[in-house]
Phi, psi and omega in degrees: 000128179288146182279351153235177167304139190251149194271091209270193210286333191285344164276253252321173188262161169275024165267347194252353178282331132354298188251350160286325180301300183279004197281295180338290195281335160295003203253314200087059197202162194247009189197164179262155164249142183279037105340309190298296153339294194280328173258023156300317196270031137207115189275026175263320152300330217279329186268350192256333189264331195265340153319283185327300186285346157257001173310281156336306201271345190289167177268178191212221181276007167264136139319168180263032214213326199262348179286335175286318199280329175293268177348306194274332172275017184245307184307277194349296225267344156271022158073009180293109166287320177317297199297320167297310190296307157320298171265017163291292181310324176270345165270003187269346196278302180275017199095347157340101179285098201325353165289291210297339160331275193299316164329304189291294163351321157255352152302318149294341170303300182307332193274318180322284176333284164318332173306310189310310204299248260279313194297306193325278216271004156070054171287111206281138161302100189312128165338290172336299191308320197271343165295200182279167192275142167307145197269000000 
C-alpha cells in the first residue's frame, strides 16, 4: 500500500498534468506510471526529478540502452522491485535481449556476492587503482 496517494491525470493541477504531458511525450506512451503518480503528490519533486532523469538519461557518451542497463543493475542490488521491473521493461524496450538480460544478472549477482568477500575481509585498495587514470 502506498504511503502517499498516487495522483491520477484527471485529479492533477495543471503544473503536474505539465510534467505528465511531457513525461508522455517524451517517452512516446499514452499513460503515467505510478512512480510518477507518487510523486505527484509534491508536485516540485515530481518536476524536479523528472528534469533530472531526462537530463541523466538522454544519451551521451553512454547509450540509452546502456543507461538502462546501468539502472537496473544498481536497482538489483538495492532491492527496489518497482524499479527492476520498470527498467527491465525499459531496457528490453531499447533492445536488451535475453542473453544480455541473464548477463547482466549475473554480473550483477557476482559483483553483490564479492563486494560482501572483499567488504568481510577488508581488503586495502592497491596503490594502482588510485591514482590517475591511464591515458
Amino acid at each position: 500500500m502506498p504511503t502517499v496517494p498516487l495522483i491520477e491525470y484527471e485529479d492533477a493541477s495543471p503544473a503536474v498534468r505539465a510534467v505528465y504531458d511531457d513525461i508522455m511525450a517524451t517517452r512516446g506512451i499514452d499513460w503515467v506510471n505510478n512512480f510518477w503518480k507518487a510523486l505527484a503528490s509534491h508536485p516540485d519533486l515530481l518536476a524536479d526529478t523528472w528534469q533530472r532523469l531526462k537530463q541523466v538519461m538522454a544519451p551521451g557518451a553512454l547509450d540509452p540502452l546502456t543507461k538502462e542497463m546501468i539502472y537496473l543493475a544498481v536497482s538489483i542490488a538495492n532491492g527496489c522491485d518497482y524499479c527492476i521491473a520498470s527498467h527491465t521493461a525499459a531496457a528490453r524496450a531499447k533492445g536488451m535481449g535475453e542473453a544480455a538480460h541473464g548477463e547482466l544478472i549475473a554480473v550483477a549477482g557476482l559483483a553483490a556476492q564479492l563486494n560482501r568477500v572483499v567488504q568481510a575481509y577488508r581488503v586495502p585498495i592497491d596503490d594502482r587503482f588510485e591514482g590517475p587514470p591511464a591515458s
